[in-house]
VEXDREN-2710 file (C-alpha; in Angstrom, 1 decimal):
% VEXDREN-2710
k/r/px/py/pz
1/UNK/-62.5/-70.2/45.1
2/UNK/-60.6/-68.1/42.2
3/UNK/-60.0/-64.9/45.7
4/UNK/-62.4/-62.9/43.6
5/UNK/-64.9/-60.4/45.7
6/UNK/-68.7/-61.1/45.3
7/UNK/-71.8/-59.4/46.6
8/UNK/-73.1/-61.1/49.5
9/UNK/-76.8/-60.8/51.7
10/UNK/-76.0/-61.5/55.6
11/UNK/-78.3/-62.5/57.8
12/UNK/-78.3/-63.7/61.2
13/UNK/-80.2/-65.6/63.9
14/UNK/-79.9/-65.8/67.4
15/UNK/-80.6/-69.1/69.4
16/UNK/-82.4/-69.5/72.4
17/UNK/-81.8/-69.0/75.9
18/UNK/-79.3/-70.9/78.1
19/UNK/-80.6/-72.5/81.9
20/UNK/-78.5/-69.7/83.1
21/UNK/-80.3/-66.7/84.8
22/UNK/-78.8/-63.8/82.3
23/UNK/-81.3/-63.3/79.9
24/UNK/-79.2/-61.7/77.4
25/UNK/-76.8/-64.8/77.4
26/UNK/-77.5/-66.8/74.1
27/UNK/-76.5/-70.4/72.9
28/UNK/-75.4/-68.7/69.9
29/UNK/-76.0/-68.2/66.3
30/UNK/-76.6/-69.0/63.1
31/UNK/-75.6/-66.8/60.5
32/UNK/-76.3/-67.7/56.5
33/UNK/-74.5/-66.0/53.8
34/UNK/-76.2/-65.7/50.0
35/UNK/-74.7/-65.0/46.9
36/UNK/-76.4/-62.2/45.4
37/UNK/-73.9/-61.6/42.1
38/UNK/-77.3/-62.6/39.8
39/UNK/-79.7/-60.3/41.4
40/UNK/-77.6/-57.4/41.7
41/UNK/-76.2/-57.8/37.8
42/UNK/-80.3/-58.0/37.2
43/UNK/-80.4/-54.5/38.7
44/UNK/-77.5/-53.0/37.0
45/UNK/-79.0/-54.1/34.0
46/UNK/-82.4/-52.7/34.1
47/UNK/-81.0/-49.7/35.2
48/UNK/-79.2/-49.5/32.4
49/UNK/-82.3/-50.3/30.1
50/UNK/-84.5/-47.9/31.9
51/UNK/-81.7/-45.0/30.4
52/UNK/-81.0/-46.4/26.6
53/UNK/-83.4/-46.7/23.7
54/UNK/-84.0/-50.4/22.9
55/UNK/-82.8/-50.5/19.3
56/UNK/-79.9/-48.9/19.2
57/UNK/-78.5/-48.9/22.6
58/UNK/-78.1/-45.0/22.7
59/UNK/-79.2/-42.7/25.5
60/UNK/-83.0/-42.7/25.8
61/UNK/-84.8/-39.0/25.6
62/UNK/-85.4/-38.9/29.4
63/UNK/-82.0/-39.5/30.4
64/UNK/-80.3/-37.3/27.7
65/UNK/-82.7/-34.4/28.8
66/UNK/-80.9/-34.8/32.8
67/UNK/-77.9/-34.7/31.2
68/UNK/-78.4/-31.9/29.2
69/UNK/-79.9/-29.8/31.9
70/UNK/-76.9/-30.5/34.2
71/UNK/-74.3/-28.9/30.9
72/UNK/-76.8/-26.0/31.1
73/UNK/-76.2/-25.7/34.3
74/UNK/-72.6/-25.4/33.3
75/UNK/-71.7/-23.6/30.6
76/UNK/-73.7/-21.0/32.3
77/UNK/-70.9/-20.5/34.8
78/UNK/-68.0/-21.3/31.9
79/UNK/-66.6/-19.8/29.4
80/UNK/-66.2/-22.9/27.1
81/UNK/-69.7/-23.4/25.5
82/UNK/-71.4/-26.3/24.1
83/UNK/-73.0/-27.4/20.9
84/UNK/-76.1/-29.3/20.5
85/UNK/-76.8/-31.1/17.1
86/UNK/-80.6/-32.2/16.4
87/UNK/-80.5/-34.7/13.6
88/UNK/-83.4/-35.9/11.8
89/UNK/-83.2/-38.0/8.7
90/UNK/-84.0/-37.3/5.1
91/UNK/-86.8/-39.4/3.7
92/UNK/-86.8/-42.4/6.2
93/UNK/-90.0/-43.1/5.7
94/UNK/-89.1/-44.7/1.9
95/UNK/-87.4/-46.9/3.2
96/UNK/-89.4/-47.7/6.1
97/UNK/-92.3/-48.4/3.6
98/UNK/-90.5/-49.9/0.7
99/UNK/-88.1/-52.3/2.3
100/UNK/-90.2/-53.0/5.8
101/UNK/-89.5/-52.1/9.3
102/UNK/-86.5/-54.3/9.9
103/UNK/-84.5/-52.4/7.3
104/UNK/-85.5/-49.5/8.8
105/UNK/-84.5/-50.6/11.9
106/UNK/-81.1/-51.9/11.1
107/UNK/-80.6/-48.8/9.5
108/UNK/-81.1/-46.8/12.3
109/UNK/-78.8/-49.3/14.0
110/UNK/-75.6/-48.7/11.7
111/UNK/-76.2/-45.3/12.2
112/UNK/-75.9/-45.1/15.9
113/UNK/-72.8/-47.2/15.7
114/UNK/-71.2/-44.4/13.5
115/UNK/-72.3/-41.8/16.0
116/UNK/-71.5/-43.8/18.7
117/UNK/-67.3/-44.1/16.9
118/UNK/-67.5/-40.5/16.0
119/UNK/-68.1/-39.4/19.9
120/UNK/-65.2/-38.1/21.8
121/UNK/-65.8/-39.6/25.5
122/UNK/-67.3/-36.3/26.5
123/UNK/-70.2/-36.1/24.3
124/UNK/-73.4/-37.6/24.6
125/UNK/-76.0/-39.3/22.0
126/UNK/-80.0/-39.8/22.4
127/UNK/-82.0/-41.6/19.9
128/UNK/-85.1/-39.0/21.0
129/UNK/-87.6/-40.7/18.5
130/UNK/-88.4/-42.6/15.3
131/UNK/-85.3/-40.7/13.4
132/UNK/-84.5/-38.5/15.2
133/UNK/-81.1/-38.2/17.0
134/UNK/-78.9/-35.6/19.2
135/UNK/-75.7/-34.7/19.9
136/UNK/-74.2/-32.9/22.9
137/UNK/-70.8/-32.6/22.5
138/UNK/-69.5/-30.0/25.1
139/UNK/-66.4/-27.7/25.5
140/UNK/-66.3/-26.4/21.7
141/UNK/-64.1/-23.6/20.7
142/UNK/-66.6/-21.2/18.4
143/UNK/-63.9/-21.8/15.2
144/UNK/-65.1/-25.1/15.6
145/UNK/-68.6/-25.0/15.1
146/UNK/-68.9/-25.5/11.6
147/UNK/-66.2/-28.1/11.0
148/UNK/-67.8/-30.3/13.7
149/UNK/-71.5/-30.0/11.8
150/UNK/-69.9/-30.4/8.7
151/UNK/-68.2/-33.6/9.6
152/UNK/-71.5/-35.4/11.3
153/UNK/-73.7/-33.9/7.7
154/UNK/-70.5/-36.2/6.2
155/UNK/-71.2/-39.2/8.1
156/UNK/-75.1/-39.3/7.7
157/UNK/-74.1/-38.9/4.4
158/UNK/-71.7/-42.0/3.9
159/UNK/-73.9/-44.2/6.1
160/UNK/-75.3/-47.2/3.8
161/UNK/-77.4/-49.9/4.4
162/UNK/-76.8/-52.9/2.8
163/UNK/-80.3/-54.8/2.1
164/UNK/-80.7/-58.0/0.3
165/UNK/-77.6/-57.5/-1.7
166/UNK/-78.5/-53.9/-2.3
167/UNK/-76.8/-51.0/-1.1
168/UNK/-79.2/-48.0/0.1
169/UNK/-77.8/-44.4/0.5
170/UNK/-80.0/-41.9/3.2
171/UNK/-79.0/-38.2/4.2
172/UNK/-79.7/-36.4/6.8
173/UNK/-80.5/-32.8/8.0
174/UNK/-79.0/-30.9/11.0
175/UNK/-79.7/-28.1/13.4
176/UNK/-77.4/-26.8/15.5
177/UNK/-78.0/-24.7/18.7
178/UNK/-74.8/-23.3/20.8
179/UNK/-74.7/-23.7/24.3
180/UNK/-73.3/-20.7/26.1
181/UNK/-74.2/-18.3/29.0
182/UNK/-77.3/-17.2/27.1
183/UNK/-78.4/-20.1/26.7
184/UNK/-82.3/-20.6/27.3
185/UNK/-84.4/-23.5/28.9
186/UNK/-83.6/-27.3/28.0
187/UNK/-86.9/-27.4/25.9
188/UNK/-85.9/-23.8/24.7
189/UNK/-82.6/-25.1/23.3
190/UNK/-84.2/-28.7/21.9
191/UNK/-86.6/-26.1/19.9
192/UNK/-84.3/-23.9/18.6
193/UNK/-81.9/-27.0/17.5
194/UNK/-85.2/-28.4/15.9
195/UNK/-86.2/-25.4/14.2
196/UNK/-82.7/-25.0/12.6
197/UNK/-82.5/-28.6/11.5
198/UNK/-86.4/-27.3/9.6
199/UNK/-84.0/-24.8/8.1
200/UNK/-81.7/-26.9/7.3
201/UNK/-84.2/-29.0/5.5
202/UNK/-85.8/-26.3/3.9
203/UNK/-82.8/-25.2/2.4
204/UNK/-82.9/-28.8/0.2
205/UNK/-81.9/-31.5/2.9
206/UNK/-78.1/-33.1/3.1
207/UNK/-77.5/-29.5/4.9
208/UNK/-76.8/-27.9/8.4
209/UNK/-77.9/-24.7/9.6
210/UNK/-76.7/-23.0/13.0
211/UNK/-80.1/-21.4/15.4
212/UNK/-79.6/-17.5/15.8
213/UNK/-81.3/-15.4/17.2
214/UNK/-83.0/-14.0/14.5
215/UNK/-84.6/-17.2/14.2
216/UNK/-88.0/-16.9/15.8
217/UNK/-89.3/-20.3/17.2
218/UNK/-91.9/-18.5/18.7
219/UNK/-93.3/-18.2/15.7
220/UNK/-92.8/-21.4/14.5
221/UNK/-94.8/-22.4/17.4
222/UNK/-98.0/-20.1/16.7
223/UNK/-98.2/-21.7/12.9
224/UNK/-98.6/-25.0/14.7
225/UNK/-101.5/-23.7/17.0
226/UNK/-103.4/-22.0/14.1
227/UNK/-102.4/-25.5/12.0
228/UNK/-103.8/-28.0/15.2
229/UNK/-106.6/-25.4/15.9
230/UNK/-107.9/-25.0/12.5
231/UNK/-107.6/-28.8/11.8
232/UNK/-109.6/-29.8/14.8
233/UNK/-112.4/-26.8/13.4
234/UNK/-112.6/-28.9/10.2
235/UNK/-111.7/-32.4/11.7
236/UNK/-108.6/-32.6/9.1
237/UNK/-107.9/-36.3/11.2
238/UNK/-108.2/-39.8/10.6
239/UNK/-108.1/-42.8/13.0
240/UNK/-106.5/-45.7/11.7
241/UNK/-106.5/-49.3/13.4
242/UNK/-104.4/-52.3/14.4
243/UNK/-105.7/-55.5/15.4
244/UNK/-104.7/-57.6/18.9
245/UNK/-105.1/-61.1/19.1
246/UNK/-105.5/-64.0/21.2
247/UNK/-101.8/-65.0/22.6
248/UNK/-102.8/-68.4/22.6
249/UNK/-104.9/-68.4/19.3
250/UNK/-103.4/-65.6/17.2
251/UNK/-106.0/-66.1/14.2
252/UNK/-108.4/-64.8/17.0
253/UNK/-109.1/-60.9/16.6
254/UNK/-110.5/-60.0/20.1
255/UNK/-109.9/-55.8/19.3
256/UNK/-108.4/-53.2/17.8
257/UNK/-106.2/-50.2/19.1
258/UNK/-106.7/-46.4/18.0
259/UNK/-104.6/-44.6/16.3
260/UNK/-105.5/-40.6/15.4
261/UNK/-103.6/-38.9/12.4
262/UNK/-103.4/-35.4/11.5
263/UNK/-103.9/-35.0/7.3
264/UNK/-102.7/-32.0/5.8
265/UNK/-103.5/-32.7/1.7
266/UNK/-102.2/-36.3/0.5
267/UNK/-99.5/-35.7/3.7
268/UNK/-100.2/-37.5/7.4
269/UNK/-97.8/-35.5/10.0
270/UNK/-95.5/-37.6/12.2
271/UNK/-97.4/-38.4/14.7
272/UNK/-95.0/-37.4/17.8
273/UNK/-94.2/-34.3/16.0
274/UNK/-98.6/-33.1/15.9
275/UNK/-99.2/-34.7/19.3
276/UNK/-96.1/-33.0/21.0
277/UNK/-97.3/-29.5/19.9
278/UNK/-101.3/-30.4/20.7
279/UNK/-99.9/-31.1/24.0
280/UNK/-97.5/-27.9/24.4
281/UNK/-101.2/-25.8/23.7
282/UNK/-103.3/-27.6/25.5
283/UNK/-105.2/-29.1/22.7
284/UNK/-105.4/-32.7/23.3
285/UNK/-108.5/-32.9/24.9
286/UNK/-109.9/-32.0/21.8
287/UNK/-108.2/-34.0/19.8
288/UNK/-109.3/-37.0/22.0
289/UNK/-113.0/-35.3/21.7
290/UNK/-112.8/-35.7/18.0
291/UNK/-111.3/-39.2/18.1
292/UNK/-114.0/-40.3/20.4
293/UNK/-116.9/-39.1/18.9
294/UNK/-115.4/-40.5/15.5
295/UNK/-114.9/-44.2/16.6
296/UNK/-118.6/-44.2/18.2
297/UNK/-119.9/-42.9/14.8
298/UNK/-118.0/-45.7/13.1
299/UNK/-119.4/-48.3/15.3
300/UNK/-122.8/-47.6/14.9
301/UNK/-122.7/-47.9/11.3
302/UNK/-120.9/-51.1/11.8
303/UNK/-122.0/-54.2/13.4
304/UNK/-119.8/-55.3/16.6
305/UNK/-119.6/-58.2/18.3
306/UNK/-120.5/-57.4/21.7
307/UNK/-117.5/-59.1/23.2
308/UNK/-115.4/-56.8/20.4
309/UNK/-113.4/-53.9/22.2
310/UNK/-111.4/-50.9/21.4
311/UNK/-108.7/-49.5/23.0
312/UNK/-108.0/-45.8/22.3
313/UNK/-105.5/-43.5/23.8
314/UNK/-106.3/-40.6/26.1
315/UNK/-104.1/-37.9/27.4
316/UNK/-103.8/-36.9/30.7
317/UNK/-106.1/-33.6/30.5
318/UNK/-109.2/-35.7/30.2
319/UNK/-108.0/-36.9/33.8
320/UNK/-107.8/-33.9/35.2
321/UNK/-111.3/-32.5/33.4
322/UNK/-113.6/-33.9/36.1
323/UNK/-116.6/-32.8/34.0
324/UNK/-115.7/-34.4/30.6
325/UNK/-115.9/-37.8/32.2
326/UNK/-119.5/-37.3/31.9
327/UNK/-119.4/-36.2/28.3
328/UNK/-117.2/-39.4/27.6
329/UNK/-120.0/-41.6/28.7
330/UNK/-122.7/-39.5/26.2
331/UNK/-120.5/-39.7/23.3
332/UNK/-119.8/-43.4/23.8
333/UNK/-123.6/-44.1/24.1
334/UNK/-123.9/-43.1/20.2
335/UNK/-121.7/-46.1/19.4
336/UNK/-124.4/-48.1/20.6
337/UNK/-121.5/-51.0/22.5
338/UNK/-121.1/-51.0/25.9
339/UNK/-118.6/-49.2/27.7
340/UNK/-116.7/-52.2/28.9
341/UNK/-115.8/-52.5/25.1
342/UNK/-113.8/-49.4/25.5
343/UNK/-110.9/-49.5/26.5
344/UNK/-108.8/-46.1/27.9
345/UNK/-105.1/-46.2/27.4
346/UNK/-102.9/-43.9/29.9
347/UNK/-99.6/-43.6/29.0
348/UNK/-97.4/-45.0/32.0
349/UNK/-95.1/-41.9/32.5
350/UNK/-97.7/-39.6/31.9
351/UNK/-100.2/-40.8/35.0
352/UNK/-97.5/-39.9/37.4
353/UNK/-97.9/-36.7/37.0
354/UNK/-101.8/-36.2/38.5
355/UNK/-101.3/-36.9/41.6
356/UNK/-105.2/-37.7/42.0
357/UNK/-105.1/-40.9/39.7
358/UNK/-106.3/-43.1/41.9
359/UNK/-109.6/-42.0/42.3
360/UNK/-109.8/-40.7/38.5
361/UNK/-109.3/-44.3/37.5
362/UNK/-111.6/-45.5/39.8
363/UNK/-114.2/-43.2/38.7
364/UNK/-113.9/-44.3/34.9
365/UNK/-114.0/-47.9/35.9
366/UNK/-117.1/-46.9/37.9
367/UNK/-118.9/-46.0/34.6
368/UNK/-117.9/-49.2/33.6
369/UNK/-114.8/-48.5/30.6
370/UNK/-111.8/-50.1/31.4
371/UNK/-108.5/-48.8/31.8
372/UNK/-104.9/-50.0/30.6
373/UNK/-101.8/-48.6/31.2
374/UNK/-99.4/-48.3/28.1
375/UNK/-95.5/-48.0/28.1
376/UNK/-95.8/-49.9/31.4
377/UNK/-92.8/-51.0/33.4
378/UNK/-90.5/-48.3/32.9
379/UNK/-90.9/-46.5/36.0
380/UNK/-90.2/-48.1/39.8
381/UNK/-93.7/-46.4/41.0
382/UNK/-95.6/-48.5/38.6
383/UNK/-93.9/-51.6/39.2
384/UNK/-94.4/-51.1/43.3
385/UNK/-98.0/-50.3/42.8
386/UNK/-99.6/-52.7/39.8
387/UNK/-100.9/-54.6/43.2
388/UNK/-103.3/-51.5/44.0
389/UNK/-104.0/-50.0/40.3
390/UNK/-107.5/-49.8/39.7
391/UNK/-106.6/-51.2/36.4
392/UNK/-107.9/-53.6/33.3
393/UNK/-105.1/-54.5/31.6
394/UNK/-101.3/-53.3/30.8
395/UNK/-99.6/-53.1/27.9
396/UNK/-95.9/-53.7/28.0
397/UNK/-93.3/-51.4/27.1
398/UNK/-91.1/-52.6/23.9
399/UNK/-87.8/-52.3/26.4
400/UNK/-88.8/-55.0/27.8
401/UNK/-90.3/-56.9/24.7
402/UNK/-87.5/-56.5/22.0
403/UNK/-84.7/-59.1/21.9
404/UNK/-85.9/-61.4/24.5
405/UNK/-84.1/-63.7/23.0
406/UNK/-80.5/-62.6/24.3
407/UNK/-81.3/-61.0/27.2
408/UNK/-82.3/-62.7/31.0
409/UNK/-83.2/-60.1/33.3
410/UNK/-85.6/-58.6/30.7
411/UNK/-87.0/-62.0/30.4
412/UNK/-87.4/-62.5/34.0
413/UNK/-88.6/-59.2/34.9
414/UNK/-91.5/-59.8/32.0
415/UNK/-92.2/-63.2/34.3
416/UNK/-92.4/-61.2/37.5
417/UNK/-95.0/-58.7/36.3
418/UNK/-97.0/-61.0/34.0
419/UNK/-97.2/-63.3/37.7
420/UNK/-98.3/-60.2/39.8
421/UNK/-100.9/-59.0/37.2
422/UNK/-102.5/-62.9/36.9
423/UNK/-102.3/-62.9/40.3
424/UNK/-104.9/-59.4/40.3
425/UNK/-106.5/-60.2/37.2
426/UNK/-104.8/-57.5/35.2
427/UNK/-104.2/-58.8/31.5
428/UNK/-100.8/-58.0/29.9
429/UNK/-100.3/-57.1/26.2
430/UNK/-97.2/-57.1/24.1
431/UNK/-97.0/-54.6/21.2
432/UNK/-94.9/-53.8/18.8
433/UNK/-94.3/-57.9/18.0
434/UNK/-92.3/-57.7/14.5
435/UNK/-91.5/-61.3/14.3
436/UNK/-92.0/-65.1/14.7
437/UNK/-89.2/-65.2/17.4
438/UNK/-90.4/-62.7/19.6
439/UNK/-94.3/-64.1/19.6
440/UNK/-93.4/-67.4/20.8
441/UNK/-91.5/-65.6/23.7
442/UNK/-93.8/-63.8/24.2
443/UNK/-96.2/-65.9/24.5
444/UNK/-94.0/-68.5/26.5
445/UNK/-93.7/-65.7/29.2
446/UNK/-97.3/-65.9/29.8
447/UNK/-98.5/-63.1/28.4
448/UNK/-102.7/-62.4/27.4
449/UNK/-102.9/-60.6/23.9
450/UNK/-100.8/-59.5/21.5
451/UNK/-100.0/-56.7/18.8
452/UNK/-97.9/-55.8/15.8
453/UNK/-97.1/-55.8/12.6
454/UNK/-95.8/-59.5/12.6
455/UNK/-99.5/-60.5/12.4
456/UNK/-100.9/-57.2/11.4
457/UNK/-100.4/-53.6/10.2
458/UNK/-102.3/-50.5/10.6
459/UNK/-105.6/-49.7/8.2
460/UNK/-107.9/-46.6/7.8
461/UNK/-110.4/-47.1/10.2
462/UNK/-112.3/-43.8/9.3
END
């Protein structure tokens, strides 16, 4: 023994009764001590994974968004405000395309290594999506607003990627929104830093722009709901497809996931920039109407195997619209499969939230689709409850798939729930697989199907 303190779990056991006639005199007992160091570094480790984005280690959207609500909360009773930085990349998607996802990637990696130097210990840095990053950097004198944005526009500016002995340069646009007493909601002030990064991007990228409040977001915000409502009027999306395979045989094709894409002209819109606003105006059900009715089309003109599926993702408003599970079941019929060659994706964070899922699920299972739950495992409540989900299948969340390799409790935890859902016959899926080395963990851990673009990318479906 080194004197060092360690975690310990205590428990003790009394022993039986002596001849004597006290009843509450005991023999004795037995009491075991176990080292707990390995569990209880498990837990601080998925904790900490459950906060940061896998890839580059930086704060995760949902646990920026606490943070930033809490330095709401504050410069609203100070007098030193705060400045928020939304930075989005210029032209990422060349070299995503050009060089492969692994550049892109490492990229996105060197990058959040700079920001991550650049931070003083106060501020705070979120990865919220694709490439798009924040910066909360709080207690900012107003003389040093534009110094500060000028300084991070420099460092997206002198961040290179060396590829195969090239060297790639890639700028980057930023919007900045102060954080002071008048300060609006958290998804106010993430709007109005967005729009100004637009701005800022309109104005010829490699620039910065500061939200004022001349600046009308709400605006901004109609143009999208005459954009989504008059593209749904003249179905203005596409639906492209990637293939799942066999974990065991990956030259076996068993199905295909979903995708919809919004087309303006020769353009496709991001998709988590289109389905964010659909969602903000309550257009997703139609959206998931259109895709639907789409994919049934397609497979009737199309000959299926009949053991074939498709896995499409629906949002949480067909869950609560009792009455559209009925019109779900119609428009499936025109595909002329069955309807347990369907299968309905719910994302894991957003089930939660309808408090009736249960029965909901229940009801589509009843009408014989199945049901998979995607982005599963980031959230206690679905790891306490996979036992009792009225569920077909789950598709794992890339925190836990990416970089197996190097990390235990990740590996582990992947063990523990691909057990549990064997053990209810709930099959697991891995997506996102983007190489050799994390298939054949993957498919050491147990795991049923998987999906990426290590075996395969996405195609135009219709």
């Amino acid at each position: 023994a080194d004197g060092s303190l360690f975690p310990v779990e205590c428990s003790v056991t009394l022993l039986g009764q002596d001849k004597s006639d006290n009843p509450m005199k005991k023999e004795g007992s037995v009491v075991v001590f176990r080292d707990i160091s390995e569990q209880k570094t498990l837990e601080k480790n998925w904790q900490w994974q459950l906060a940061h984005d896998h890839l580059t280690g930086l704060l995760n959207r949902n646990a920026f968004e606490e943070i930033l609500e809490r330095e709401l909360g504050r410069v609203k009773r100070s007098r030193e405000p705060s400045l928020l930085l939304f930075i989005d990349l210029d032209r990422f998607k060349v070299i995503n395309d050009e060089l492969g996802h692994a550049a892109g990637d490492q990229l996105l990696i060197n990058l959040a290594k700079q920001l991550t130097k650049r931070a003083r210990s106060s501020d705070h840095i979120s990865r919220l999506s694709g490439d798009e990053f924040v910066v909360l950097l709080s207690n900012v004198a107003s003389e040093e607003f534009s110094d500060l944005a000028e300084n991070y526009r420099v460092l997206l500016e002198e961040n290179v990627l060396n590829w195969k002995d090239k060297e790639y340069k890639i700028t980057g646009s930023i919007g900045v929104a102060v954080l002071d007493r008048n300060a609006g909601t958290l998804i106010e002030m993430l709007a109005r830093a967005d729009f100004a990064c637009q701005k800022a991007k309109q104005k010829g990228r490699n620039q910065w722009a500061i939200y004022n409040q001349d600046d009308d977001v709400k605006t901004q915000q109609g143009n999208w709901y005459q954009r989504l409502k008059s593209a749904i009027m003249n179905n203005n999306f596409s639906i492209f497809q990637q293939p799942i395979f066999d974990a065991n045989d990956v030259e076996r094709q068993l199905g295909s996931e979903c995708f919809i894409r919004l087309q303006e002209g020769t353009t496709f819109i991001a998709p988590p920039l289109f389905i964010s606003n659909a969602k903000r105006f309550g257009l997703m059900i139609d959206i998931d109407r259109l895709m639907l009715k789409s994919l049934a089309e397609h497979c009737r003109e199309q000959q299926f195997d009949e053991q074939y599926w498709f896995a499409v993702n629906l949002s949480i408003d067909v869950l609560m619209e009792r009455s559209y599970k009925t019109e779900l079941s119609e428009t499936w019929k025109i595909s002329g499969l069955h309807c347990s060659q369907l299968i309905l994706e719910i994302a894991e964070e957003e089930l939660f939230k309808f408090p009736d899922w249960p029965r909901a699920l229940s009801e589509l299972r009843e009408q014989g689709f199945k049901i998979a739950i995607d982005h599963f495992g980031m959230s206690t409540q679905a790891l306490l409850n996979l036992q009792e989900m009225p569920i077909d299948m789950i598709k794992l969340d890339t925190v836990l798939t990416r970089n197996l390799g190097s990390n235990l409790a990740r590996c582990n935890l992947i063990d523990a729930i691909v057990s549990t859902a064997r053990q209810n016959k709930i099959k697991t899926v891995a997506s996102h697989v983007e190489s050799a080395e994390e298939l054949d963990l993957l498919h050491a851990r147990g795991v049923n199907f998987i999906q990426g673009f290590h075996l395969a990318k996405l195609t135009k479906l219709t």
